[in-house]
C-alpha positions in Angstrom: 42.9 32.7 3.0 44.3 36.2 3.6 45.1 38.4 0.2 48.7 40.0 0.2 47.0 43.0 -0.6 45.3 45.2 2.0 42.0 46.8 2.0 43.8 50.0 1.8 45.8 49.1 -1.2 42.2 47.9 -2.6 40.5 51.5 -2.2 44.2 52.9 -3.1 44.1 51.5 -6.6 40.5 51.8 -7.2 41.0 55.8 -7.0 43.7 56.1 -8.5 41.7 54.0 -11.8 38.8 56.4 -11.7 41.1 59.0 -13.1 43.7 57.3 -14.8 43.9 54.2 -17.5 44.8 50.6 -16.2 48.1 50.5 -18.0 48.8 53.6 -16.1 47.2 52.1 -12.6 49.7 49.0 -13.1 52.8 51.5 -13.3 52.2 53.2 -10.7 51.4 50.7 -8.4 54.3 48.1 -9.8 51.6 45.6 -9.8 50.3 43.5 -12.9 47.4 44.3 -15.6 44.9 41.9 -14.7 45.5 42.5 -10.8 45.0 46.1 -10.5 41.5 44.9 -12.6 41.3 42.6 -9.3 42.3 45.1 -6.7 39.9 47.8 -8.0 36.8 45.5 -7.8 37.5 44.7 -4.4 38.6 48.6 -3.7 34.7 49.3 -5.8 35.4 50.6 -8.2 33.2 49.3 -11.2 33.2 50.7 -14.4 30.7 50.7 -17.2 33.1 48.3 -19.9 35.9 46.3 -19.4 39.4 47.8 -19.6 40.9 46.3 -22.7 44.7 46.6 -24.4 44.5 48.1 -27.4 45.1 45.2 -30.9 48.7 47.0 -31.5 49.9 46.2 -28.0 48.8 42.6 -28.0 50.8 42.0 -31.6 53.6 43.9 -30.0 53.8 41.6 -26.6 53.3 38.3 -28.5 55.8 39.3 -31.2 58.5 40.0 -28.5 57.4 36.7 -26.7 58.7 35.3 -29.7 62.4 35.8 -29.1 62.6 36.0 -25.5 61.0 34.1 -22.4 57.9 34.3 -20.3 59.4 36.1 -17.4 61.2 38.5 -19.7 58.1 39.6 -21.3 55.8 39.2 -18.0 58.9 41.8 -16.7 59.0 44.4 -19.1 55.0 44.0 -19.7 53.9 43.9 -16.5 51.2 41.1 -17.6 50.6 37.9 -16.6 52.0 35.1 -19.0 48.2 33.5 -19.1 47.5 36.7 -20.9 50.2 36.7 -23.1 49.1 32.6 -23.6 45.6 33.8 -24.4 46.3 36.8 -26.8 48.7 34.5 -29.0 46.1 31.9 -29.4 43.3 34.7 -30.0 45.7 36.5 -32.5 46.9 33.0 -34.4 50.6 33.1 -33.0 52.3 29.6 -32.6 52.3 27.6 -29.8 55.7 28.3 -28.2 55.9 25.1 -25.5 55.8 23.2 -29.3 58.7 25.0 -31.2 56.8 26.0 -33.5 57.9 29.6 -33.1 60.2 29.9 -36.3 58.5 31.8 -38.8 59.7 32.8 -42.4 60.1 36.2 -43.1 57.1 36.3 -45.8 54.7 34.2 -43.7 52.4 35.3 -40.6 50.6 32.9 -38.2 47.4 33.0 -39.1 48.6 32.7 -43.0 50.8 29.9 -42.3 47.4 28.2 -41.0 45.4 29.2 -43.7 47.6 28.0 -46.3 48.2 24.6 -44.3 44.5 24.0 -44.7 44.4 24.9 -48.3 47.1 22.6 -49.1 45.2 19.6 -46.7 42.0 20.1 -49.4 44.0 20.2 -52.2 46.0 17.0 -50.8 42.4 15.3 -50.9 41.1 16.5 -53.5 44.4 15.2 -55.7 44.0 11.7 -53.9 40.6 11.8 -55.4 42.2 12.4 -58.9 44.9 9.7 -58.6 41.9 7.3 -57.6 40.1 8.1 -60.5 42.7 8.3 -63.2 44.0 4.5 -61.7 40.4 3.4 -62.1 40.3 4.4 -66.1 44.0 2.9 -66.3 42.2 -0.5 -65.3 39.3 0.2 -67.5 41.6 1.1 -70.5 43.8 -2.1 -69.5 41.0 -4.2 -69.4 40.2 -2.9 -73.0 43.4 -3.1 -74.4 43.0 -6.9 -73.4 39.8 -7.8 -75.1 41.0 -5.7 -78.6 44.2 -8.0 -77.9 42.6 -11.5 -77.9 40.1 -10.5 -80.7 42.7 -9.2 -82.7 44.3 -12.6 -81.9 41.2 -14.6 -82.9 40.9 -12.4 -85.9 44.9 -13.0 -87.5 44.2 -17.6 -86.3 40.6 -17.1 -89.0 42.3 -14.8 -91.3 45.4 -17.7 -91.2 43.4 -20.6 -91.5 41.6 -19.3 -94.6 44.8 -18.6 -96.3 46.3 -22.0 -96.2 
């Protein structure tokens, strides 16, 4: 199968990389991120670590993911929305095919999630309490029983001795 991209577009981009960043590579060519990456390996260039987006970018791509759509973000981006899939799972965002994309104003993703699970061990461990508390309610019923039917046997002999 044939690439869309030439050979010449290959060693075109792979220059241009050796001297400038990716981001700037993807501008300047009007082609995404992750293919001028591509492009440049099949143009030979190879580089000594991999070309990465800075942490600050990533938040600010997923955020405006948030409120707008794939191809809107993939536009103004110039990314792939596979990348923008991966960085939002990485970085604890909310899946947005599940509308789960509200958030409050005082909560963040990866809180949200940490306070979920908090309040799942607390869940359990207050089941465990109720279990335990119902299990002395018995005991104490049970109790509360015997002292009743002694007490009962106790007032008949106390009765009969009085007559």
């Amino acid at each position: 199968m044939a690439s869309k991209y030439s050979k010449a577009m290959c060693l075109a981009v792979a220059k241009y990389l050796e001297n400038h960043s990716q981001s700037e590579t993807s501008a300047n060519f009007g082609i995404p991120f992750g293919t001028v990456s591509y492009l440049a390996s099949r143009g030979g260039f190879i580089k000594g670590t991999r070309l990465r987006y800075d942490l600050s970018f990533k938040h600010q791509v997923c955020q405006y993911y948030d409120h707008h759509t794939g191809d809107e973000t993939v536009a103004k981006y110039n990314i792939t929305i596979g990348t923008i899939c991966i960085w939002r799972k990485e970085l604890g965002y909310r899946n947005k095919s599940r509308g789960y994309n509200l958030y409050t104003s005082q909560s963040t993703p990866k809180a949200v999630r940490k306070n979920y699970r908090m309040v799942r061990s607390e869940n359990g461990d207050l089941k465990a309490q109720i279990m335990d508390l119902q299990g002395q309610i018995e005991d104490l019923k049970e109790i509360n029983r015997t002292h009743t039917e002694r007490m009962d046997t106790f007032v008949k002999a106390i009765g009969g001795l009085l007559q």
